[in-house]
C-alpha positions as CSV (number, residue, x, y, z in Angstrom):
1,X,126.0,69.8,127.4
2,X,127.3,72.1,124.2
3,X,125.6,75.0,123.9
4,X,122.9,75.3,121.2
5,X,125.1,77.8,119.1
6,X,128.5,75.5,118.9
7,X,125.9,72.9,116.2
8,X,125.1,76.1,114.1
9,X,127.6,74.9,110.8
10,X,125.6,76.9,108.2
11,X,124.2,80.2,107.2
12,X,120.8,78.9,107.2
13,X,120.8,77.7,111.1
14,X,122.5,80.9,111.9
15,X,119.6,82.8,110.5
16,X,117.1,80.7,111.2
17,X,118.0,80.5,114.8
18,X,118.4,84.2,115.5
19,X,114.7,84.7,114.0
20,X,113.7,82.0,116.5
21,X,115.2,83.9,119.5
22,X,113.4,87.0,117.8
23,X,109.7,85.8,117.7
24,X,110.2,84.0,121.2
25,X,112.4,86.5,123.3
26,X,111.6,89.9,121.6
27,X,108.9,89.6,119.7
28,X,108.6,93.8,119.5
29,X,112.0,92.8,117.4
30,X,110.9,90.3,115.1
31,X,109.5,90.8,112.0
32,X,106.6,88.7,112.2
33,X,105.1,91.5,114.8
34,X,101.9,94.0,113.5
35,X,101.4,96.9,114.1
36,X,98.0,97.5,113.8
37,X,98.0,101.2,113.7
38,X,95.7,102.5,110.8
39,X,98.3,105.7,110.7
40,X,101.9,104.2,111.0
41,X,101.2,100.7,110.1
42,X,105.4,100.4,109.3
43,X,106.8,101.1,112.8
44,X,110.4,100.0,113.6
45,X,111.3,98.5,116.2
46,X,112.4,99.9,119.5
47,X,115.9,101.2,118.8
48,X,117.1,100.8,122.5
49,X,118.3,97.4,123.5
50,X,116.0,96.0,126.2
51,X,117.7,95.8,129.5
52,X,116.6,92.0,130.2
53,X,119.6,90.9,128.4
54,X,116.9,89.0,125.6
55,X,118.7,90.2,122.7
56,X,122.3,89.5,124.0
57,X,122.2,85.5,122.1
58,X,121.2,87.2,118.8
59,X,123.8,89.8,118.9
60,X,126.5,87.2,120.1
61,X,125.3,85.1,116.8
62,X,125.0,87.8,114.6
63,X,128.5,89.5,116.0
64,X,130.3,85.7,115.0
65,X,128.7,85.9,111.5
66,X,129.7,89.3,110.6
67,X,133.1,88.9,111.8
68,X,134.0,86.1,109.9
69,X,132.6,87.6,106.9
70,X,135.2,90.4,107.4
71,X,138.0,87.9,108.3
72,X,136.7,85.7,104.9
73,X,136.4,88.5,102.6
74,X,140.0,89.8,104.0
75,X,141.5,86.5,103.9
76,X,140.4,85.6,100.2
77,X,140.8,89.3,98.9
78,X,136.9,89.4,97.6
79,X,135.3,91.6,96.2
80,X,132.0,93.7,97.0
81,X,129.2,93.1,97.3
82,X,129.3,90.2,99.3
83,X,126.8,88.4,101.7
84,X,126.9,87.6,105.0
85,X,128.4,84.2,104.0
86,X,130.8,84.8,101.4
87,X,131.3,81.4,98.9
88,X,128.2,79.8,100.6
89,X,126.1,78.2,97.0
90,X,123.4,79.4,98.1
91,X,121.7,82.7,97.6
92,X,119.3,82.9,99.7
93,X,120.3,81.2,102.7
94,X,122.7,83.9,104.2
95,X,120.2,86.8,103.7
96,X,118.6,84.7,106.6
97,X,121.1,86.4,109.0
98,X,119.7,89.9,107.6
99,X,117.3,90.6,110.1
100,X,119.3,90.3,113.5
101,X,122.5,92.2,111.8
102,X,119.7,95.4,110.7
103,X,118.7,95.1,115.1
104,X,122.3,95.0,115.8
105,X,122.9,98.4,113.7
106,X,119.8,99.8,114.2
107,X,120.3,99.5,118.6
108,X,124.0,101.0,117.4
109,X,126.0,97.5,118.4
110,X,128.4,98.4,115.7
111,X,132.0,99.0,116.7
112,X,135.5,99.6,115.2
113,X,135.8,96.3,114.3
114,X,131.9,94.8,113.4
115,X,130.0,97.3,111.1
116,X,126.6,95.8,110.4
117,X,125.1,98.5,108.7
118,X,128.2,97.7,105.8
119,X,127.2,94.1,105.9
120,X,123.5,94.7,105.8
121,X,124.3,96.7,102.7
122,X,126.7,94.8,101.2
123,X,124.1,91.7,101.8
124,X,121.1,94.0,100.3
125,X,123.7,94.9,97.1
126,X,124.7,90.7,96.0
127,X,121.0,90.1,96.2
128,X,119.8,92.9,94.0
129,X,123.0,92.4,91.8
130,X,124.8,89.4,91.7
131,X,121.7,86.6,92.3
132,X,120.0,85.6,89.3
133,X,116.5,85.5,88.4
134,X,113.8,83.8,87.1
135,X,112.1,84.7,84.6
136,X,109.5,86.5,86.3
137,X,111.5,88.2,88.5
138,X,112.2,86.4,91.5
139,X,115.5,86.0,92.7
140,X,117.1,82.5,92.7
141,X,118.1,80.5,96.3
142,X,120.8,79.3,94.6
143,X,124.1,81.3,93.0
144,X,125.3,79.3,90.4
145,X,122.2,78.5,88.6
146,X,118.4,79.5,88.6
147,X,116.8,77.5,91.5
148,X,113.8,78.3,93.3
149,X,113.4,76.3,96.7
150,X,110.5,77.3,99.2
151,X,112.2,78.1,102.1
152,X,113.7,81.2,100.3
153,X,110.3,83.0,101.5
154,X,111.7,82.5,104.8
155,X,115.4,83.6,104.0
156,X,114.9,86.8,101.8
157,X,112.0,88.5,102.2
158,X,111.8,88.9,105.5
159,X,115.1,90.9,105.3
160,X,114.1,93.2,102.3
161,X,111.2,94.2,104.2
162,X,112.8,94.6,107.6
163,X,115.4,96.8,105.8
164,X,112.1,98.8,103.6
165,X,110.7,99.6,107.2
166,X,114.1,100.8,108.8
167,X,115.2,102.8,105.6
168,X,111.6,103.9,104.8
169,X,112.2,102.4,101.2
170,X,108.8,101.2,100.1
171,X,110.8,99.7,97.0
172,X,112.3,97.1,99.4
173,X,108.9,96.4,101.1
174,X,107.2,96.0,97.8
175,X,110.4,94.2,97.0
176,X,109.8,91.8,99.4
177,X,106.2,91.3,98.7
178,X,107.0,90.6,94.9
179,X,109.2,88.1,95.7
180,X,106.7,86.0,97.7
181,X,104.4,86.6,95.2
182,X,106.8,85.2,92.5
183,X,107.9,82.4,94.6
């Protein structure tokens, strides 16, 4: 039987199925877990890797995407900013990918040849500057045109917020709020 990963074709199963391994392997990692702290309610994650091996998949996946983005953005001479899937229509779908790559730097998985915290930035950067927008503000799933589709909830904002509460930047966290609320 193929493994699971070898079907993932595009940036949305990627994403989506590192924030699957998240909420059910490490759920102290994903960013559907509360903390419930009345001081600190904006805690980040553990920034040791657990010794279980549970985050090994997501870094594997997350590892494969950043790579090619580097090999893509090499090959085709792009130009920053870029997301994790450079030339991918939509907008939305590769800031899916956002959350494992902000682990992956975060736990310090970068190396001489994978630097997430550059992609995580260069991901954060296309978003606020090269995506358009509705009129009311929220950014568009798609590049080419305006186009807001509901799964973008599930795509952006869960990255803008993950990145607010590792940066402490309460612009990305209300960020990520307005955009649900525009959605």
């Amino acid at each position: 039987m193929a493994d699971a990963d070898d079907a993932l074709v595009y940036s949305w199963e990627f994403g989506t199925r590192e924030q699957a391994l998240l909420e059910l392997s490490t759920p102290s990692y994903s960013v559907l877990t509360v903390n419930n702290s009345a001081s600190s309610p904006l805690v980040p994650p553990p920034s040791t890797v657990p010794s279980d091996g549970s985050l090994d998949t997501v870094f594997d996946i997350i590892a494969t995407v950043v790579s090619n983005r580097s090999q893509t953005i090499s090959a085709q001479n792009l130009s920053a900013p870029q997301p994790f899937f450079p030339d991918d229509g939509a907008a939305a779908d590769p800031a899916s990918n956002g959350v494992a790559a902000l682990i992956a730097n975060f736990t310090g998985q970068s190396n001489s040849s994978i630097d997430f915290g550059s992609a995580c930035q260069s991901q954060l950067d296309f978003l606020l500057t090269k995506v358009p927008r509705a009129e009311n503000g929220a950014l568009s799933h798609r590049v080419s045109q305006v186009q807001l589709w509901s799964d973008f909830v599930y795509m952006v904002p869960p990255f803008l917020a993950y990145y607010g509460v590792l940066t402490e930047n309460t612009t990305l966290l209300g960020m990520a709020y307005d955009q649900i609320a525009d959605y």
